[in-house]
BARO-558711 format. One line per 4 residues: for each residue x, y, z of N, C-alpha, C, O. Coordinates in pm, whole numbers, plus 50000, padded with zeros to 5 digits. Example, Ala and Ser with C-alpha at 12.3 -4.5 7.8 and 13.67 -1.06 7.14 Angstrom:
51319:49431:50780:51230:49550:50780:51320:49670:50780:51424:49668:50846 ~ 51285:49775:50708:51367:49894:50714:51290:50003:50787:51341:50114:50804
// end
This chain:
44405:57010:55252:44534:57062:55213:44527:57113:55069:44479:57037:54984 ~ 44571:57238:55032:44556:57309:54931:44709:57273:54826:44818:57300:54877 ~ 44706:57218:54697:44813:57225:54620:44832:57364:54555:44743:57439:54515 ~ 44982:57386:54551:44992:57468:54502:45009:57517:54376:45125:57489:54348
44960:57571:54287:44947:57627:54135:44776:57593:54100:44722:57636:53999 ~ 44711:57515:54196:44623:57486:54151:44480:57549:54228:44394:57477:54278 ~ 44476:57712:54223:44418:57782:54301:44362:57827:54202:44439:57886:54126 ~ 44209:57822:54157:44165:57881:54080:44119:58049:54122:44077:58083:54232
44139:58140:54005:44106:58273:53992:44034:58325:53868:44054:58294:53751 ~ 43940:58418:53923:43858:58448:53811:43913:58596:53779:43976:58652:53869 ~ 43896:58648:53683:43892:58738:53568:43762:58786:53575:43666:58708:53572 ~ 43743:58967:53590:43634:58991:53533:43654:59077:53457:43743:59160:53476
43530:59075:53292:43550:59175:53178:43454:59264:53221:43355:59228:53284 ~ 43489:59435:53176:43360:59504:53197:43307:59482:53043:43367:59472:52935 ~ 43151:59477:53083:43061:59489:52967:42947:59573:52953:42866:59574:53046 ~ 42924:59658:52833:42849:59722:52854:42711:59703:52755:42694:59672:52638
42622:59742:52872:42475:59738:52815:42390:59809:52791:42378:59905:52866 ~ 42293:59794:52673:42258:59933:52613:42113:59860:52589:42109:59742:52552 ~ 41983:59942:52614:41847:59876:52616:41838:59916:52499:41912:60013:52493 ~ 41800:59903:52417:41735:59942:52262:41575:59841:52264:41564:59719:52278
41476:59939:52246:41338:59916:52249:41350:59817:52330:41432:59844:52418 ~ 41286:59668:52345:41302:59544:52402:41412:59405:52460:41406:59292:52508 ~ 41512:59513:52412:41624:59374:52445:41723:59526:52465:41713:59644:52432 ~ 41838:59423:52551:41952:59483:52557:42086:59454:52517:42123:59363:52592
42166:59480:52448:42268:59490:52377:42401:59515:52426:42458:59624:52428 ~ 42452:59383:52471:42576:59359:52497:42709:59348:52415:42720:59271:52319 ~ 42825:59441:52466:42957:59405:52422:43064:59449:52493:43048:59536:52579 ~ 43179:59399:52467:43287:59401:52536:43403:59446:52480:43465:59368:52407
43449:59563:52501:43582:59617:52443:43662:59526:52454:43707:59469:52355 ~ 43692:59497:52569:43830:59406:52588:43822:59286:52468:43919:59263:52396 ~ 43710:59221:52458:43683:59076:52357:43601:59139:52252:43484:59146:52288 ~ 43618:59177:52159:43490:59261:52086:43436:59147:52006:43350:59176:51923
43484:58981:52023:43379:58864:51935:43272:58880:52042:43163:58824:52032 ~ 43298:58941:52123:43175:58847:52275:43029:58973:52265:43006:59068:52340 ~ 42962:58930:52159:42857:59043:52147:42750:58964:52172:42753:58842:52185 ~ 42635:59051:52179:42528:58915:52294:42398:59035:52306:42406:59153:52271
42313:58984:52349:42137:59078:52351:42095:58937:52467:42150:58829:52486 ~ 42000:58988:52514:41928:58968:52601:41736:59009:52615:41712:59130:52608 ~ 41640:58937:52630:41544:59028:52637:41480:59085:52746:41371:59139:52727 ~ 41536:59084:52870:41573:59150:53027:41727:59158:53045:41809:59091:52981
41748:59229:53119:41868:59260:53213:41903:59137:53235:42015:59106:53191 ~ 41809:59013:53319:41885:58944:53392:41914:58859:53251:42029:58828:53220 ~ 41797:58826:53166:41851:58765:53049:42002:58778:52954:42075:58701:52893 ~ 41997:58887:52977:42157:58996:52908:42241:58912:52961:42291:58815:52904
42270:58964:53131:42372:58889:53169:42423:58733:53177:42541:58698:53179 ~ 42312:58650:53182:42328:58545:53153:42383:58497:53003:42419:58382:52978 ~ 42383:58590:52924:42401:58580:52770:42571:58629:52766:42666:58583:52703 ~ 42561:58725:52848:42734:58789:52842:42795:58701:52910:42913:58699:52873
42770:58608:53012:42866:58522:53076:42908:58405:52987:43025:58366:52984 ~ 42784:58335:52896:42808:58273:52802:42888:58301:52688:42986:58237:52651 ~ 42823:58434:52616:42898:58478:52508:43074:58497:52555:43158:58456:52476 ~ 43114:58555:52675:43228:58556:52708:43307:58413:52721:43427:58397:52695
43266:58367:52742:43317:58201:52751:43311:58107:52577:43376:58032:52504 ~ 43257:58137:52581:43232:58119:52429:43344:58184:52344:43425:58110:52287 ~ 43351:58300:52336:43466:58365:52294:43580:58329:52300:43668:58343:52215 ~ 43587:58273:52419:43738:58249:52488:43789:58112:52464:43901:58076:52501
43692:58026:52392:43699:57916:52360:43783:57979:52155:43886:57953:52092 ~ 43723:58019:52144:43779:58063:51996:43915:58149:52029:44010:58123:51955 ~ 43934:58247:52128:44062:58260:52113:44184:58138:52126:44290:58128:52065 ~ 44117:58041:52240:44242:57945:52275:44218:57845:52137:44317:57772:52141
44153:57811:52042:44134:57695:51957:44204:57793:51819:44227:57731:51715 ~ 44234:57942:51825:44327:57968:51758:44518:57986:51759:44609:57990:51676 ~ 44502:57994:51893:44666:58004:51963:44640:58132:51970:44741:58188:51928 ~ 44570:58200:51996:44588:58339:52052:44585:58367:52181:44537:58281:52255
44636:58499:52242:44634:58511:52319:44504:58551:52403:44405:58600:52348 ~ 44511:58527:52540:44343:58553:52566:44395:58685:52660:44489:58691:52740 ~ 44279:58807:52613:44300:58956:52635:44287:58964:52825:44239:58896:52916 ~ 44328:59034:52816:44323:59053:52981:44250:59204:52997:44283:59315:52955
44165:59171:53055:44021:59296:53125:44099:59413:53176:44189:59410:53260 ~ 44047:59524:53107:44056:59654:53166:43996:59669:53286:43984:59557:53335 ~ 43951:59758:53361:43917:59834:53489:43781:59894:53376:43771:59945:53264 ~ 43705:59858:53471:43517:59947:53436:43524:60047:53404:43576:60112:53495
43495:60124:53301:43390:60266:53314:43268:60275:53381:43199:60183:53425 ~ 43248:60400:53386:43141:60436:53434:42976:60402:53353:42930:60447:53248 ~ 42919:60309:53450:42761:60248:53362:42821:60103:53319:42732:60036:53266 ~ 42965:60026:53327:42985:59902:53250:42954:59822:53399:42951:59863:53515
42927:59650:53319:42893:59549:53442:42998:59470:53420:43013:59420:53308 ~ 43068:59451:53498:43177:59325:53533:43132:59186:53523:43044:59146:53600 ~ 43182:59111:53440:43132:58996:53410:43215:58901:53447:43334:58926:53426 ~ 43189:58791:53501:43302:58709:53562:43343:58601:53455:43255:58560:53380
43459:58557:53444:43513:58468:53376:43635:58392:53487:43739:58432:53539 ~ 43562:58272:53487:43631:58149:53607:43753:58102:53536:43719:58013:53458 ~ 43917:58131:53530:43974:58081:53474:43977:57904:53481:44005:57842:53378 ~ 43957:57857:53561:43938:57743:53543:43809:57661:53474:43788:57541:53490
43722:57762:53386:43635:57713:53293:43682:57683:53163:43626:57610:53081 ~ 43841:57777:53140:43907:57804:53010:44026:57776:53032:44087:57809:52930 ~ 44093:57736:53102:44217:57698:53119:44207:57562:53147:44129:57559:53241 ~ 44248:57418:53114:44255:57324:53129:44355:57302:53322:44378:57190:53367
// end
């Protein structure tokens, strides 16, 4: 049996990545603290899921509000953010 209000939903930010020589170079319009490198692709993303969570920990430990994700451009990667990692 499912309670109700307590349905978790995720959020995804687009982020975009840029290879420069050996690593790739992550950031996020929507959060512009959540900046991040990687030294593969898959490394990147694992870094943007963190760095995004990470971030989101500094918006809520200031009373700010936490930004809500645009819609992708073209070439950005959607990064997931589990509200129930950041929302108590």
């Amino acid at each position: 049996m499912m309670k109700r209000g307590l349905m978790a939903t995720t959020r995804f930010y687009p982020a975009k990545f840029e290879k420069e020589e050996n690593v790739y170079n992550v950031t996020f319009r929507d959060v512009p603290e959540a900046n991040t490198c990687g030294d593969d692709f898959e490394d990147a993303l694992e870094m943007a899921a963190d760095a995004l969570l990470v971030s989101m920990d500094f918006y809520i430990e200031d009373g700010r509000a936490i930004p809500m994700p645009s819609e992708a451009k073209h070439g950005e990667v959607m990064i997931a953010l589990p509200e129930n990692n950041i929302f108590p």
